[in-house]
PQR file of N, CA, C, O and H, with PARSE charges and radii, in Angstrom:
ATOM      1  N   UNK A   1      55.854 183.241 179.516 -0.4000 1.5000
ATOM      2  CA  UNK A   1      54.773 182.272 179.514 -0.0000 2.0000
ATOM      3  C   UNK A   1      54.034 182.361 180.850  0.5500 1.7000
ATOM      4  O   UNK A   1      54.588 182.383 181.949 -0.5500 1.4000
ATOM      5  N   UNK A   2      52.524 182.418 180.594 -0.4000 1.5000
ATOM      6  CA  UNK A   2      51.805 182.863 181.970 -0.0000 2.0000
ATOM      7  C   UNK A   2      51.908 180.960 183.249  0.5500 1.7000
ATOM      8  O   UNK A   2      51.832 179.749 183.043 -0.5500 1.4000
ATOM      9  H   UNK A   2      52.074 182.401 179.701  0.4000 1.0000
ATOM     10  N   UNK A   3      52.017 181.453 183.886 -0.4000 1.5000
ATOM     11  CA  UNK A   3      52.115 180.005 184.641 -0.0000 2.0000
ATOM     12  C   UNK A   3      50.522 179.571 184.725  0.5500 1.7000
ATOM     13  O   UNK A   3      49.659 180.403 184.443 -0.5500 1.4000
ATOM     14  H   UNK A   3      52.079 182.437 184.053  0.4000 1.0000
ATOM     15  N   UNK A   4      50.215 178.386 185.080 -0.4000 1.5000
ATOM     16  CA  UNK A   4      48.761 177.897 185.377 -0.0000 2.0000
ATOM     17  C   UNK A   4      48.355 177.998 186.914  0.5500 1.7000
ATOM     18  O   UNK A   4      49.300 178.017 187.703 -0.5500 1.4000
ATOM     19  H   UNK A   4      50.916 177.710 185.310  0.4000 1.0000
ATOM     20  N   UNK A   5      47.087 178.064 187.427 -0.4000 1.5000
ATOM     21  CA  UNK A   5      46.834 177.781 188.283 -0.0000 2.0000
ATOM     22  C   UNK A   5      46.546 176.427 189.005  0.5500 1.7000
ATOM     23  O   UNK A   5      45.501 175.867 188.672 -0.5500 1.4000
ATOM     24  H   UNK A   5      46.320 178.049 186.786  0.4000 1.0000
ATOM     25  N   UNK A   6      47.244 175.888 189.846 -0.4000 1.5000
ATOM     26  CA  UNK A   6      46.636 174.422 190.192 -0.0000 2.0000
ATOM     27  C   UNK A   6      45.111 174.425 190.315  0.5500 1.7000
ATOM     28  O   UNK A   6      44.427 175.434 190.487 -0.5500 1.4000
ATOM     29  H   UNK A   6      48.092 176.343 190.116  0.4000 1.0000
ATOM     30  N   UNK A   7      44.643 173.114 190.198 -0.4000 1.5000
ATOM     31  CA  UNK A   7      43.544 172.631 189.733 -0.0000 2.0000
ATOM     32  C   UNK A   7      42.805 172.748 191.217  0.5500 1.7000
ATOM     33  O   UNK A   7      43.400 171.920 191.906 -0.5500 1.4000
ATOM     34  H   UNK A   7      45.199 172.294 190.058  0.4000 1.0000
ATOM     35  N   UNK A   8      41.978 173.267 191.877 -0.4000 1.5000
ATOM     36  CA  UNK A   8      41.286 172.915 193.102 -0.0000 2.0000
ATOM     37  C   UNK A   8      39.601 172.467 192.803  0.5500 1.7000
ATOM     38  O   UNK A   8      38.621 172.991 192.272 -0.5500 1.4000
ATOM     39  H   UNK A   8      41.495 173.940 191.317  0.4000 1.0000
ATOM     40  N   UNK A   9      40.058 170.685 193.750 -0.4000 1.5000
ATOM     41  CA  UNK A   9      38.739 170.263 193.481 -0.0000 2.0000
ATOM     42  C   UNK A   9      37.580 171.205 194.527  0.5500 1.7000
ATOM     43  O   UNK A   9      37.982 171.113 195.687 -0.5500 1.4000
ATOM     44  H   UNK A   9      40.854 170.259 194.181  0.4000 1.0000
ATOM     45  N   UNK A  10      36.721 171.774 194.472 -0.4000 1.5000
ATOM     46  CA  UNK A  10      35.346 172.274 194.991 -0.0000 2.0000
ATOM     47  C   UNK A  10      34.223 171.512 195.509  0.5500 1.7000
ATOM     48  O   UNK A  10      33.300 171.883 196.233 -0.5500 1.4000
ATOM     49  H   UNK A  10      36.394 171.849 193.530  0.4000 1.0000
ATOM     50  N   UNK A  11      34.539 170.091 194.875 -0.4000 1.5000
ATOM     51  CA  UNK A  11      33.612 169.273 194.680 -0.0000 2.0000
ATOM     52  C   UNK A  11      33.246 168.569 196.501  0.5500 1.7000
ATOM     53  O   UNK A  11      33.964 168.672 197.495 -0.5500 1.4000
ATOM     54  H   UNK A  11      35.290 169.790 194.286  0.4000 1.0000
ATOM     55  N   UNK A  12      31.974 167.929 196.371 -0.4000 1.5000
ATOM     56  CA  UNK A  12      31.583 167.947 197.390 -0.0000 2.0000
ATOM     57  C   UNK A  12      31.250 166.468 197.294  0.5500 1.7000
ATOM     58  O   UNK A  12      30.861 166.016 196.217 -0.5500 1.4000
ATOM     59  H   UNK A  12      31.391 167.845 195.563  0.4000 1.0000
ATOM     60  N   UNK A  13      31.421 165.457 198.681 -0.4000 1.5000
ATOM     61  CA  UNK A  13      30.770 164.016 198.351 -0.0000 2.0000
ATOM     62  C   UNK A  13      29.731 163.512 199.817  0.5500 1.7000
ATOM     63  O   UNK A  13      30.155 163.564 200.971 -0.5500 1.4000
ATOM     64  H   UNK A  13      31.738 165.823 199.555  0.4000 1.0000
ATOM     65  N   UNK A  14      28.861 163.218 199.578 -0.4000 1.5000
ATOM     66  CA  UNK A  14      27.686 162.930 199.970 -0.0000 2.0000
ATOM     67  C   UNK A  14      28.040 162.012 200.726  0.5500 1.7000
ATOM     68  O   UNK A  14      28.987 161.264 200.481 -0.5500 1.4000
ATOM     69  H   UNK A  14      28.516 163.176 198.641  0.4000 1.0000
ATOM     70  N   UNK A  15      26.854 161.921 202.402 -0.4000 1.5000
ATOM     71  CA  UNK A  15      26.827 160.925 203.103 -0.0000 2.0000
ATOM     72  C   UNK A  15      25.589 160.543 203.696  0.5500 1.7000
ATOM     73  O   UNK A  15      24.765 161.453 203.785 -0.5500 1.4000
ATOM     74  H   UNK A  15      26.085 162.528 202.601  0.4000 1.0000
ATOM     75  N   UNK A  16      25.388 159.869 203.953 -0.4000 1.5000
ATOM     76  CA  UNK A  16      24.216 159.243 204.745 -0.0000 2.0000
ATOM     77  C   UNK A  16      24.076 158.895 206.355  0.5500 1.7000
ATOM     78  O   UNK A  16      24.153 157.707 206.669 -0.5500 1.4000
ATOM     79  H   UNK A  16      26.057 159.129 203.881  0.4000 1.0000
ATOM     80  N   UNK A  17      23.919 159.657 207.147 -0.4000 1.5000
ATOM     81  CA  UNK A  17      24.133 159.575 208.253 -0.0000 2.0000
ATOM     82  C   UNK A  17      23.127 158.760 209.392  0.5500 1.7000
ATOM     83  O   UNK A  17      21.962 159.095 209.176 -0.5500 1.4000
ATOM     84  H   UNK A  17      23.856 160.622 206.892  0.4000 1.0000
ATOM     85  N   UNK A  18      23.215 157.908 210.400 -0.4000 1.5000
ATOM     86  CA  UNK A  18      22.063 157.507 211.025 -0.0000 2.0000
ATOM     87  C   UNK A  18      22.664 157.528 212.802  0.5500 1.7000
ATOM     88  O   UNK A  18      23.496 156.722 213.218 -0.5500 1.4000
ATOM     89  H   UNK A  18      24.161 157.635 210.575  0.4000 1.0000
ATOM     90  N   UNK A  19      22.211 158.311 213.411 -0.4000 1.5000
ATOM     91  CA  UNK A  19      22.233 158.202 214.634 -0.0000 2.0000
ATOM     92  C   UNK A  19      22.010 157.531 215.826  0.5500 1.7000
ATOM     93  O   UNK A  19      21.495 156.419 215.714 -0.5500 1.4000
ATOM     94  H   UNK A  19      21.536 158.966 213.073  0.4000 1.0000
ATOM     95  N   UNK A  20      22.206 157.832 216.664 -0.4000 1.5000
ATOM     96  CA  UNK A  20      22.022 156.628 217.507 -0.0000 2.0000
ATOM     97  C   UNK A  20      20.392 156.548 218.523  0.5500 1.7000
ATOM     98  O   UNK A  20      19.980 155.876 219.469 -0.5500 1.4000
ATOM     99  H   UNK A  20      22.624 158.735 216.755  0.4000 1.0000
ATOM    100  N   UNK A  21      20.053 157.263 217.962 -0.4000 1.5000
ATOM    101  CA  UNK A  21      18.650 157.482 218.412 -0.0000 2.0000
ATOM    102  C   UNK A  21      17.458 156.895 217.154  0.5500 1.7000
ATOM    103  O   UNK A  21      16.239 157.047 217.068 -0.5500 1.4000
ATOM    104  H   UNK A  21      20.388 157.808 217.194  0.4000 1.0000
ATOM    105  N   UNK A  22      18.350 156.258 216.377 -0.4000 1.5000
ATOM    106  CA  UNK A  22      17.485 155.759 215.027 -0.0000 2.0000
ATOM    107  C   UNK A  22      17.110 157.057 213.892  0.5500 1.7000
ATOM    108  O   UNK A  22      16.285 156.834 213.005 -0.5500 1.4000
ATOM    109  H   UNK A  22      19.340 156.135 216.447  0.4000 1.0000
ATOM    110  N   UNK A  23      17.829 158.505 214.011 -0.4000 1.5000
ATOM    111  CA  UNK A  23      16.929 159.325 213.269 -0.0000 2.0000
ATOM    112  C   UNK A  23      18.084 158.936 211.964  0.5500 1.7000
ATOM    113  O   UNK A  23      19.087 158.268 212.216 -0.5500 1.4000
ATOM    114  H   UNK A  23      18.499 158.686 214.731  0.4000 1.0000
ATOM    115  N   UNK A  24      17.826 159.381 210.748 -0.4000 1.5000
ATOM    116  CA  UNK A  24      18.787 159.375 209.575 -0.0000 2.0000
ATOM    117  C   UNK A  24      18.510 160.698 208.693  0.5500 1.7000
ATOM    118  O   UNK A  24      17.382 161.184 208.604 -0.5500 1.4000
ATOM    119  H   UNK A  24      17.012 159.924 210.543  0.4000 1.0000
ATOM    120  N   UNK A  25      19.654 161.240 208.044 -0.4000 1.5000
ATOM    121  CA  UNK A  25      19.658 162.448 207.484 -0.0000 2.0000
ATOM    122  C   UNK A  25      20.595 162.022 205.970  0.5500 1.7000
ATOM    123  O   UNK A  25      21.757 161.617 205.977 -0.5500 1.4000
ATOM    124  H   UNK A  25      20.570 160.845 208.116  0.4000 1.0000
ATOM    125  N   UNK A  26      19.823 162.218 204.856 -0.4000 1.5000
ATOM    126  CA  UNK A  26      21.141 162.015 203.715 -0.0000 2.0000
ATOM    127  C   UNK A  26      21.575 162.687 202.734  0.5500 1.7000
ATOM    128  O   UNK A  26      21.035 163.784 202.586 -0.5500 1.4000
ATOM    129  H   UNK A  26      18.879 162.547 204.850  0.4000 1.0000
ATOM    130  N   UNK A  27      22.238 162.450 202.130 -0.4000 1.5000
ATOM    131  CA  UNK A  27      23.234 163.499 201.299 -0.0000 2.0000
ATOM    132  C   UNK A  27      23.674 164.592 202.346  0.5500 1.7000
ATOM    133  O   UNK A  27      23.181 165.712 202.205 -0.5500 1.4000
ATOM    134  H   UNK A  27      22.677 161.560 202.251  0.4000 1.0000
ATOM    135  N   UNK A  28      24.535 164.380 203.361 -0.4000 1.5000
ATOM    136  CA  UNK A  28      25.311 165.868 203.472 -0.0000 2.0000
ATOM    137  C   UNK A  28      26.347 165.523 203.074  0.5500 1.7000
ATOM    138  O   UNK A  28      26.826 164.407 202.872 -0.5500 1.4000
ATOM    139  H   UNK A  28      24.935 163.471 203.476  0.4000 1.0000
ATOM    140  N   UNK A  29      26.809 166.773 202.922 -0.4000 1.5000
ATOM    141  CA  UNK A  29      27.728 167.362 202.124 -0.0000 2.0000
ATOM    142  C   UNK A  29      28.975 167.856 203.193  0.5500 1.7000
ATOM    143  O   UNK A  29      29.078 168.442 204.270 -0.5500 1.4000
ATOM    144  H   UNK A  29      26.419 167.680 203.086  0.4000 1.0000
ATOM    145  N   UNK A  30      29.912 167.174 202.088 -0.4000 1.5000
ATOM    146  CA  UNK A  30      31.606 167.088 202.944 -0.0000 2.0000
ATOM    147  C   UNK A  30      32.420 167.298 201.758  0.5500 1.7000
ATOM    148  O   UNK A  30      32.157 166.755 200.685 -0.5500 1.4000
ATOM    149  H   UNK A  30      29.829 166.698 201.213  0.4000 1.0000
ATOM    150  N   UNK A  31      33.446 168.111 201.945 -0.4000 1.5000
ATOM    151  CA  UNK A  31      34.117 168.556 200.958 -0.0000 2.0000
ATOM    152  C   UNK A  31      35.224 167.954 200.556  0.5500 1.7000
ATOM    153  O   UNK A  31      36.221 167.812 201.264 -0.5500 1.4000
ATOM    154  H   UNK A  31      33.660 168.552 202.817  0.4000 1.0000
ATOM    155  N   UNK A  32      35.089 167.518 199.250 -0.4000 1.5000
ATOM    156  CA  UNK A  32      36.297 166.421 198.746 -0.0000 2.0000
ATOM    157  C   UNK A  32      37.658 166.247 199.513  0.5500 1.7000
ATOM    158  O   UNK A  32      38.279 165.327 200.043 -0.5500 1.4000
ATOM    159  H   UNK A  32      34.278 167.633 198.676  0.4000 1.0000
ATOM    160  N   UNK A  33      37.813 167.649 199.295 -0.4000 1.5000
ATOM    161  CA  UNK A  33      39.369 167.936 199.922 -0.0000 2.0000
ATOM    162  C   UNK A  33      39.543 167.699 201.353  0.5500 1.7000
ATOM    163  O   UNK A  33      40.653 167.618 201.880 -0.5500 1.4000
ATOM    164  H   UNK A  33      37.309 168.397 198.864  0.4000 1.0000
ATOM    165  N   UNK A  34      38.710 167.616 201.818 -0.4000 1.5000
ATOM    166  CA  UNK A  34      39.237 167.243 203.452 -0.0000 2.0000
ATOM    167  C   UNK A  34      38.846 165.564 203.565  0.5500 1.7000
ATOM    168  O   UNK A  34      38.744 164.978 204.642 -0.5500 1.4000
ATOM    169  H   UNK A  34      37.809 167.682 201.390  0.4000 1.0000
ATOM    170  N   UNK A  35      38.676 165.008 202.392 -0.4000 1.5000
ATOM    171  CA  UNK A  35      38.917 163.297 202.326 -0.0000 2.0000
ATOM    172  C   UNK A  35      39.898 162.812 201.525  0.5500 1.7000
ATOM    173  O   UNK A  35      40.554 163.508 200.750 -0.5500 1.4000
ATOM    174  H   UNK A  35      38.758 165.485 201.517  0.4000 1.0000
ATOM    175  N   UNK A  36      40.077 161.129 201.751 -0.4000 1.5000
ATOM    176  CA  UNK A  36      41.309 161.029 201.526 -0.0000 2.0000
ATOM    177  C   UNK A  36      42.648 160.396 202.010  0.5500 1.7000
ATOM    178  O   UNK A  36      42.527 159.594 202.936 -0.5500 1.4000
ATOM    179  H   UNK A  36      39.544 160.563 202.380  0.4000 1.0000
ATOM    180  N   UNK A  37      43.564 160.561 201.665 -0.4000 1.5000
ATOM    181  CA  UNK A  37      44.449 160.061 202.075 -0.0000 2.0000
ATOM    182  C   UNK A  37      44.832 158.844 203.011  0.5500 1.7000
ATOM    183  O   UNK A  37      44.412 157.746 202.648 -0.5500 1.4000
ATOM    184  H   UNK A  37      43.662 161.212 200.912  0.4000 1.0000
ATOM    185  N   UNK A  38      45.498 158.899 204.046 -0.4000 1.5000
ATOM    186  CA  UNK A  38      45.593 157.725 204.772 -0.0000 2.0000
ATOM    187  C   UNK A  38      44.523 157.712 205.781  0.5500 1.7000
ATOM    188  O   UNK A  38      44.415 156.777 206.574 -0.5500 1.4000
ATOM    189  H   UNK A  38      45.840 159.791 204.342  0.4000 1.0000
ATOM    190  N   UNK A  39      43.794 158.638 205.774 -0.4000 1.5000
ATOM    191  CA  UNK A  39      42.649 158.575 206.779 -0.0000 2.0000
ATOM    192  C   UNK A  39      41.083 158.409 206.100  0.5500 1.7000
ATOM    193  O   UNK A  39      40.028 158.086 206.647 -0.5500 1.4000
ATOM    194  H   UNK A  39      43.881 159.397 205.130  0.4000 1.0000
ATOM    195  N   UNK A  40      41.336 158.712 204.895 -0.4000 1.5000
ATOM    196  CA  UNK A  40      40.154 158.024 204.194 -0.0000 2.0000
ATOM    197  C   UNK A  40      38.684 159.104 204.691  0.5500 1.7000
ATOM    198  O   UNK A  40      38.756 160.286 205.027 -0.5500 1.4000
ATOM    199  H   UNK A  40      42.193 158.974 204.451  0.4000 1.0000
ATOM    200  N   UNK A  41      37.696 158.434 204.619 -0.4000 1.5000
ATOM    201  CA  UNK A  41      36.357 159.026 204.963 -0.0000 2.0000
ATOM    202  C   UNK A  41      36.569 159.600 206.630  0.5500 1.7000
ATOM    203  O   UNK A  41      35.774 160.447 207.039 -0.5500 1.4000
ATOM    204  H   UNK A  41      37.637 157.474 204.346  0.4000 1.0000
ATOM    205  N   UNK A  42      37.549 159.151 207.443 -0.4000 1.5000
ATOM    206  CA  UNK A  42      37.194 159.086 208.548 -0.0000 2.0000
ATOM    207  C   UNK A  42      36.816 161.346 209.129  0.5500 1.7000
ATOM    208  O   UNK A  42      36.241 161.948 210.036 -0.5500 1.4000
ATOM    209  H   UNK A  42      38.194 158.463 207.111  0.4000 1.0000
ATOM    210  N   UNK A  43      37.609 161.689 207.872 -0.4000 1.5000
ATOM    211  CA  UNK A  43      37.496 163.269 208.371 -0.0000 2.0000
ATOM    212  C   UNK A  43      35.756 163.562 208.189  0.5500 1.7000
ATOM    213  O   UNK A  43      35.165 164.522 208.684 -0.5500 1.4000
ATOM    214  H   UNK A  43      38.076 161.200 207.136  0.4000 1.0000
ATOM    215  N   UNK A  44      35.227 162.638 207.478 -0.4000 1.5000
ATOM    216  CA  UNK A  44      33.551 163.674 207.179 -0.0000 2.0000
ATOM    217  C   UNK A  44      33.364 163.261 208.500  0.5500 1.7000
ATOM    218  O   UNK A  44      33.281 164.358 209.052 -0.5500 1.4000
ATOM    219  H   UNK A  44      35.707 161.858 207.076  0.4000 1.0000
ATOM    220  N   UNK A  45      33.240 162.418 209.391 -0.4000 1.5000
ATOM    221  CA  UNK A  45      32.227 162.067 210.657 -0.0000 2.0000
ATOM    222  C   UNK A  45      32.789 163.579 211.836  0.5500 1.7000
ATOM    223  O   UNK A  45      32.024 163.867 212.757 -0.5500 1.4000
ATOM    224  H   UNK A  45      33.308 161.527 208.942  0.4000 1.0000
ATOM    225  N   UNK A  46      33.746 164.171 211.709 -0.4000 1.5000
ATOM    226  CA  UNK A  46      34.214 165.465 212.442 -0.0000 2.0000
ATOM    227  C   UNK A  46      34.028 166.370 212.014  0.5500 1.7000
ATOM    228  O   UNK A  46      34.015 167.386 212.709 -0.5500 1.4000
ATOM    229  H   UNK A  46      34.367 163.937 210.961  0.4000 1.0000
ATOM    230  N   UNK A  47      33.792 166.406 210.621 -0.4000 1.5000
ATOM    231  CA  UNK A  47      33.321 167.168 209.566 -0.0000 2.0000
ATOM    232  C   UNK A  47      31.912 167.874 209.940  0.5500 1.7000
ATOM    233  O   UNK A  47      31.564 169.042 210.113 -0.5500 1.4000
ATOM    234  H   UNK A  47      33.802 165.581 210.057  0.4000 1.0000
ATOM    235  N   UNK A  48      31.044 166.191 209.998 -0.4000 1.5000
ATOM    236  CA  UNK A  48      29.440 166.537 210.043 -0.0000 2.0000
ATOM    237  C   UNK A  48      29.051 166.639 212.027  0.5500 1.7000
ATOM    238  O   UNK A  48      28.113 167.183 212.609 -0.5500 1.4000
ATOM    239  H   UNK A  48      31.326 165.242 209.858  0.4000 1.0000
ATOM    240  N   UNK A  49      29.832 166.126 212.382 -0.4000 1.5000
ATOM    241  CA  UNK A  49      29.786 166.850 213.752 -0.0000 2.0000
ATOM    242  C   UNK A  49      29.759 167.813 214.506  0.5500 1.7000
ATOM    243  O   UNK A  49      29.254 168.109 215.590 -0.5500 1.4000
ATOM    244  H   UNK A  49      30.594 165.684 211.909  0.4000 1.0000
ATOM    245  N   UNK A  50      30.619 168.422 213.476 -0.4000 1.5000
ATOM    246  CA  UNK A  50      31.150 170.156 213.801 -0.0000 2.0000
ATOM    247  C   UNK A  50      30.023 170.971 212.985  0.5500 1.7000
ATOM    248  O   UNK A  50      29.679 172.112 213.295 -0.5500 1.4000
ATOM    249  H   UNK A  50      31.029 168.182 212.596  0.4000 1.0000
ATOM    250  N   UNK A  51      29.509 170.264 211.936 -0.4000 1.5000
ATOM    251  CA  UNK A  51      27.957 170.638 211.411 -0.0000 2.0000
ATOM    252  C   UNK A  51      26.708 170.810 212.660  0.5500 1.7000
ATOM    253  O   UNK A  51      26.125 171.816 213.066 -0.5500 1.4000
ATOM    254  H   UNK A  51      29.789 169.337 211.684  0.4000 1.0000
ATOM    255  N   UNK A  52      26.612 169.540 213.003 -0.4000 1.5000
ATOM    256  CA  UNK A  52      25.168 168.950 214.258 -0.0000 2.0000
ATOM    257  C   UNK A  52      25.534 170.315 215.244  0.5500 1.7000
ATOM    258  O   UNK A  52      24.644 171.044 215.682 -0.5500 1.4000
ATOM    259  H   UNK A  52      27.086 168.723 212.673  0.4000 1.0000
ATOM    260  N   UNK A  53      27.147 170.555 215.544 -0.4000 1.5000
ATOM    261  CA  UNK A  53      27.132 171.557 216.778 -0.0000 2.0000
ATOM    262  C   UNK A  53      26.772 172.694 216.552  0.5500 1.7000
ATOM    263  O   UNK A  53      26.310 173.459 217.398 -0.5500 1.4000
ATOM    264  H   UNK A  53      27.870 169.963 215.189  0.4000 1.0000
ATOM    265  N   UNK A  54      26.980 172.992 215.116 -0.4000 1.5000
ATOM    266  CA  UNK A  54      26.165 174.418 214.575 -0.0000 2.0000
ATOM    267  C   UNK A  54      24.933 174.050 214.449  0.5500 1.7000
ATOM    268  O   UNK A  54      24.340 174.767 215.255 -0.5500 1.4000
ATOM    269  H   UNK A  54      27.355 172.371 214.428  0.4000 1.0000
ATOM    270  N   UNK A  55      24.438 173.613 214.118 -0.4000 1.5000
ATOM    271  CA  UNK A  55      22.838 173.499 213.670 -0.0000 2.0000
ATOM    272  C   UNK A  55      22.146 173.386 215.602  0.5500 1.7000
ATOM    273  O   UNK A  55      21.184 173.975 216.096 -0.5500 1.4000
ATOM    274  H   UNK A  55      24.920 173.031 213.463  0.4000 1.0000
ATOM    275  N   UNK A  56      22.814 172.711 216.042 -0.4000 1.5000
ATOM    276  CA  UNK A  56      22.428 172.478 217.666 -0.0000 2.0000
ATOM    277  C   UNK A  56      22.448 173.904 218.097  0.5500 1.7000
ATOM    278  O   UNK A  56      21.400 174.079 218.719 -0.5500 1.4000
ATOM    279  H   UNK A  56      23.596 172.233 215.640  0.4000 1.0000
ATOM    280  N   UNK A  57      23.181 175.073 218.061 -0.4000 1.5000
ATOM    281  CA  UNK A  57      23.759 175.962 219.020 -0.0000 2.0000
ATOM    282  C   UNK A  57      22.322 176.730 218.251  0.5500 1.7000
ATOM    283  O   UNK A  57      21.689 177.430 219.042 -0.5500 1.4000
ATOM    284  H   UNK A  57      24.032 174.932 217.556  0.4000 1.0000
ATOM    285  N   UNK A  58      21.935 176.689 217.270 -0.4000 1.5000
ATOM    286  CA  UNK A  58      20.873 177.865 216.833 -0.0000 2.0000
ATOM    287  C   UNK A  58      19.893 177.301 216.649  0.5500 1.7000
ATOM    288  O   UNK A  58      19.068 178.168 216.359 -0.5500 1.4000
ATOM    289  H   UNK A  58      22.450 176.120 216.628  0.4000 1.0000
ATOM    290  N   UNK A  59      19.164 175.788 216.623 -0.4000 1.5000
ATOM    291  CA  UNK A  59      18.361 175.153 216.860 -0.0000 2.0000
ATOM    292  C   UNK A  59      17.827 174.955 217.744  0.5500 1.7000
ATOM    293  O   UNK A  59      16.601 174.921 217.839 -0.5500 1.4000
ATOM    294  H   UNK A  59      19.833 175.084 216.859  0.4000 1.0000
ATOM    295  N   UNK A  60      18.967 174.697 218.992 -0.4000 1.5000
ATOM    296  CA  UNK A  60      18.733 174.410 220.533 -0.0000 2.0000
ATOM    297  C   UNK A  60      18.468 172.938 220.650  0.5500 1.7000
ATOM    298  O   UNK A  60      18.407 172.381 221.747 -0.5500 1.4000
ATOM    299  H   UNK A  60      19.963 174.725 218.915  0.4000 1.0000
ATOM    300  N   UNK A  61      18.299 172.261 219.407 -0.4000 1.5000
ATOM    301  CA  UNK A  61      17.796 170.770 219.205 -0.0000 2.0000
ATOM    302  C   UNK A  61      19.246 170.134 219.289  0.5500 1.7000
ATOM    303  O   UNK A  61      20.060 170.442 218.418 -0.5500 1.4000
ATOM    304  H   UNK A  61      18.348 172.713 218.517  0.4000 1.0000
ATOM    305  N   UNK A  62      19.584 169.301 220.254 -0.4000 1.5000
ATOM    306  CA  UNK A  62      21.016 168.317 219.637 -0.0000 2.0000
ATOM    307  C   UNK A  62      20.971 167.164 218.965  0.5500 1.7000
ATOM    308  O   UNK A  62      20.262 166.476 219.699 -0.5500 1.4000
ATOM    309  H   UNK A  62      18.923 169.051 220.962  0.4000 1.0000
ATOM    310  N   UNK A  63      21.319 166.379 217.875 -0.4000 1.5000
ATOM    311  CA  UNK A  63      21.411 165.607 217.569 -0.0000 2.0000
ATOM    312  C   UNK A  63      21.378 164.010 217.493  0.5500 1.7000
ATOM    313  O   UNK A  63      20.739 163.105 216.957 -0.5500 1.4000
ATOM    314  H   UNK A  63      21.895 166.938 217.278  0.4000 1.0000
ATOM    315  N   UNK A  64      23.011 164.322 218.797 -0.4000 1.5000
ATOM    316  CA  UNK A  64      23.123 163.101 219.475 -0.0000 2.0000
ATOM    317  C   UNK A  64      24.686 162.558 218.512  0.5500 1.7000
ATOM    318  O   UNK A  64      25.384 163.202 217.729 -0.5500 1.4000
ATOM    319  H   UNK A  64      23.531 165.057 219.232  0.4000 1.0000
ATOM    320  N   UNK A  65      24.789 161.224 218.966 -0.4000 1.5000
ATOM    321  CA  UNK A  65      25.680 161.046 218.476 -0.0000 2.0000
ATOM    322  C   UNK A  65      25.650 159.937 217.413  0.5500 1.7000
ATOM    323  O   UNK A  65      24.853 159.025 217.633 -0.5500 1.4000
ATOM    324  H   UNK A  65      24.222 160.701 219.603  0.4000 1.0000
ATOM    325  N   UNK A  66      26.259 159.880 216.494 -0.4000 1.5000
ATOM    326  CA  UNK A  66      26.402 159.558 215.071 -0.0000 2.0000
ATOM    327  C   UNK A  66      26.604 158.077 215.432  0.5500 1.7000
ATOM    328  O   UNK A  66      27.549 157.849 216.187 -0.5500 1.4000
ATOM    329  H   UNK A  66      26.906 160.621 216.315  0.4000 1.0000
ATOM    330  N   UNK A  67      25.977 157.191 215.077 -0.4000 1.5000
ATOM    331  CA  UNK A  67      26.035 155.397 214.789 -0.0000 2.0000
ATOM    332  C   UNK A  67      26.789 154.754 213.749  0.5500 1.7000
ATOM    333  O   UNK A  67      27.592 153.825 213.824 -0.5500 1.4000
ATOM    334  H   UNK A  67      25.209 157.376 214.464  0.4000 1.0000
ATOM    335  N   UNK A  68      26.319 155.525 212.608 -0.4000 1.5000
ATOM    336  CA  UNK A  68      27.485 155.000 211.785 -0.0000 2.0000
ATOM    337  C   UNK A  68      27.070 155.960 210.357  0.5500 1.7000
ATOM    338  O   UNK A  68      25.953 156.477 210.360 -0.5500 1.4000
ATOM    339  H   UNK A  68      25.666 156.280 212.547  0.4000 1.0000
ATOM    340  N   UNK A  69      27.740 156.125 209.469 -0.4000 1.5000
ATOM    341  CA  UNK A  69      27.691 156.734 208.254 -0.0000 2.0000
ATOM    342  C   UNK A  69      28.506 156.356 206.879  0.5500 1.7000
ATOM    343  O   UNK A  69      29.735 156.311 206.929 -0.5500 1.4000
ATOM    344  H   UNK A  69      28.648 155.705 209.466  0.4000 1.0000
ATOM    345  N   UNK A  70      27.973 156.148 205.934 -0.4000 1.5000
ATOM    346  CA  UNK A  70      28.127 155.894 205.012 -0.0000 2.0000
ATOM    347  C   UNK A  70      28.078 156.343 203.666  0.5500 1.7000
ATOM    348  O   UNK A  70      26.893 156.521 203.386 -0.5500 1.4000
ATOM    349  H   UNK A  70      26.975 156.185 205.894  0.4000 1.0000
ATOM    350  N   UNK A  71      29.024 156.685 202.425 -0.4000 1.5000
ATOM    351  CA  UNK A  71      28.810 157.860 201.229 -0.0000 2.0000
ATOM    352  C   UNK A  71      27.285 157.341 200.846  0.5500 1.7000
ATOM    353  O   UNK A  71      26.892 156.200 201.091 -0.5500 1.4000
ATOM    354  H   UNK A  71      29.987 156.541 202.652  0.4000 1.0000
ATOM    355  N   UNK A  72      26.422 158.453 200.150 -0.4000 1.5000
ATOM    356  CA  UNK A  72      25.572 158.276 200.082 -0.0000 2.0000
ATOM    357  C   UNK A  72      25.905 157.397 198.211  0.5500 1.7000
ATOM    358  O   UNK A  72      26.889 157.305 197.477 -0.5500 1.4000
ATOM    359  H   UNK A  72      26.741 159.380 199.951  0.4000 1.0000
ATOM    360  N   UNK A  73      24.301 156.883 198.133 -0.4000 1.5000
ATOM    361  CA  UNK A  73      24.850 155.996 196.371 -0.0000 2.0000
ATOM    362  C   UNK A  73      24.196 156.959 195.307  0.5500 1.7000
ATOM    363  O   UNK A  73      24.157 156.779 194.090 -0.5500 1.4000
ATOM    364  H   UNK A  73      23.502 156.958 198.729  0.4000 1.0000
ATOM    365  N   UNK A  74      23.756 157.884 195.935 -0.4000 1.5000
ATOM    366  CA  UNK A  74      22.930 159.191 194.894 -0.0000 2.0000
ATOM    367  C   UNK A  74      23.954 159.764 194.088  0.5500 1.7000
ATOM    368  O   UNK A  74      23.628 160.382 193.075 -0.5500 1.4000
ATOM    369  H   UNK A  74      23.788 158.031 196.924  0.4000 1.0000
ATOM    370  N   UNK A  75      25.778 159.572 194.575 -0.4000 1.5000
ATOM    371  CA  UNK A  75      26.580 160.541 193.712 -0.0000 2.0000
ATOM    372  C   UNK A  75      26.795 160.270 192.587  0.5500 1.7000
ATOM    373  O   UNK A  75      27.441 161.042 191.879 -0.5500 1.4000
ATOM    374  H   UNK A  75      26.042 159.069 195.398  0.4000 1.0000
TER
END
């Protein structure tokens, strides 16, 4: 009997981000699997940080730092 493969979610959940400079950016995208558990949402804000530092390093534009964020209600 062939065994199954476990199920891996792919899926992606949306946030709404607003900085502390007043700018806001929404729907990015954070990958199910690194949310969750006993830490809850708190992995997308390191998630989308480690995003801003890429987009910063080839932009040259920085961001700044994140005020607060919230799943977006578009999902």
């Amino acid at each position: 009997m062939a065994r199954k493969k476990p199920v891996v979610d792919a899926g992606f959940v949306l946030f709404d981000v607003v900085y502390q400079d007043g700018r806001q950016t929404s729907n990015r995208k954070v990958p199910a699997a690194d949310l969750g558990g006993l830490d809850g949402d708190d992995p997308a804000k390191t998630f989308i940080e480690e995003q801003d530092r890429k987009i910063a390093e080839m932009s040259g534009q920085s961001r700044g730092p994140i005020k607060t964020m919230k799943r977006s209600p578009n999902q």
